[in-house]
C-alpha positions as CSV (number, residue, x, y, z in Angstrom):
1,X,0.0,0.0,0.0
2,X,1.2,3.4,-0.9
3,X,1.1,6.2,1.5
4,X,-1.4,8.6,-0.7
5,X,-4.1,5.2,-0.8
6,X,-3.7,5.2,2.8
7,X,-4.3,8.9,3.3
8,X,-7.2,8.8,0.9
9,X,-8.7,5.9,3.0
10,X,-8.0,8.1,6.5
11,X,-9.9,11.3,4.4
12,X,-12.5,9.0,3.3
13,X,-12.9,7.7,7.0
14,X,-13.3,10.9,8.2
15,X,-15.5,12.3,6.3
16,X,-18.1,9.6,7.0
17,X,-17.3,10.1,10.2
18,X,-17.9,13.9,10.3
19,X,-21.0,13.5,8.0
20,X,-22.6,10.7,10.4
21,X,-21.9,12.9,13.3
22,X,-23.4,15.9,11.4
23,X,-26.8,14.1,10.4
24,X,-28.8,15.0,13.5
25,X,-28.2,18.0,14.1
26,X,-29.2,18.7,9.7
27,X,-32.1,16.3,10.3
28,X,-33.4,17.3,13.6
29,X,-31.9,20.5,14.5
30,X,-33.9,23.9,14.7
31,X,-38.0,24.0,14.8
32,X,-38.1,20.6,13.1
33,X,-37.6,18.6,16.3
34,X,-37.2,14.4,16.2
35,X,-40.5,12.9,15.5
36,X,-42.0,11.0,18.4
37,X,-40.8,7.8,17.4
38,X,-37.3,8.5,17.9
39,X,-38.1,10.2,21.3
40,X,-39.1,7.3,22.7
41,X,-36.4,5.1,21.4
42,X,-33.9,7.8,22.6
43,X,-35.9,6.9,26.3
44,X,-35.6,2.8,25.7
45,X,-32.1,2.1,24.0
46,X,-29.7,3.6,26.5
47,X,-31.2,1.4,29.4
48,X,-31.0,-1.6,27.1
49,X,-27.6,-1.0,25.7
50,X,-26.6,-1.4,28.9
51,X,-28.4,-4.0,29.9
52,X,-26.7,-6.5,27.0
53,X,-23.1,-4.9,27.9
54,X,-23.7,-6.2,31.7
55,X,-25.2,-9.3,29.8
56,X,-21.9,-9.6,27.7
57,X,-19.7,-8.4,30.5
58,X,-20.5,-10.9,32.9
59,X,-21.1,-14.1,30.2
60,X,-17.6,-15.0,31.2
61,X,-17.1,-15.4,34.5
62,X,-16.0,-18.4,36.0
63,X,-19.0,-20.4,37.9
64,X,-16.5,-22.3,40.1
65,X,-15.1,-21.4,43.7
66,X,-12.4,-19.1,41.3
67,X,-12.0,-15.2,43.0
68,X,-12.6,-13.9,39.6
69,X,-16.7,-15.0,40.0
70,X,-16.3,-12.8,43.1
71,X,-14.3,-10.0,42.2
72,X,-16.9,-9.3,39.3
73,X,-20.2,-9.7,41.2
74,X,-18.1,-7.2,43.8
75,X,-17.4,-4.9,41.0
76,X,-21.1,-5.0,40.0
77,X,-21.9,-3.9,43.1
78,X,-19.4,-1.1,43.0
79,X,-20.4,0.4,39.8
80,X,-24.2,-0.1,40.6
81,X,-23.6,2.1,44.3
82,X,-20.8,4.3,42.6
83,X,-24.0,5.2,40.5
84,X,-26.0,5.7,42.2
85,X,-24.6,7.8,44.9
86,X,-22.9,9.8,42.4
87,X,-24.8,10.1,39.2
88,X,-21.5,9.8,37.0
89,X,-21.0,7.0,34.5
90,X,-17.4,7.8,34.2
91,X,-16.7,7.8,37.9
92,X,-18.8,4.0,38.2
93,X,-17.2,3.3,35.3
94,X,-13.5,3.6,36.8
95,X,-14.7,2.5,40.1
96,X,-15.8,-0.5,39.0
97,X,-12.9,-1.5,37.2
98,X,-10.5,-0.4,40.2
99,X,-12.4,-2.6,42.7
100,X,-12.3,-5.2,39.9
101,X,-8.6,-5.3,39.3
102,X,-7.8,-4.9,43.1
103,X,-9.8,-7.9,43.9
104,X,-8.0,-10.0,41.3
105,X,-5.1,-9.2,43.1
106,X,-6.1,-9.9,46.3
107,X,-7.8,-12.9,45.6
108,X,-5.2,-14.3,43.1
């Protein structure tokens, strides 16, 4: 691959990007408003997003006596009381994974 196909494949990627990004606000933006339909998925797809990421998350862990079965269901915890005592994804987010990784270490 030369270096001008791989800078016209970066340009190209970033122009979808920038023009996907750009949609809603051409689409919805000003007076026009989203139509109800998309209102109320905007409501329902952020809860369930999560829910299959927990899902996903936690397909994995071991079911025997292992600390890792532990740690995570700890880390659950943490992230679900980091949340809600806080109201910041980004802090549960980090929390979570702190407790997580401490408790591997701990627990071997």
């Amino acid at each position: 691959m030369t270096t001008s196909y791989l800078a016209l494949a970066v340009l190209i990627c970033a122009a979808c990007t920038f023009l996907l990004r750009l949609a809603p606000f051409v689409l919805f933006g000003g007076k026009k408003g989203m139509p109800p339909a998309m209102r109320r998925l905007a409501m329902k797809l952020p809860p369930a997003i999560i829910a299959v990421l927990v899902v996903y998350c936690l397909k994995g862990v071991p079911t025997g006596g292992s600390g890792g079965a532990v740690a995570s269901l700890v880390a659950v915890a943490a992230v679900v009381a980091l949340h809600l005592w806080r109201k910041n994804t980004l802090l549960s987010i980090a929390g979570g994974t702190a407790v997580y990784m401490a408790l591997l270490r701990i627990l071997g």
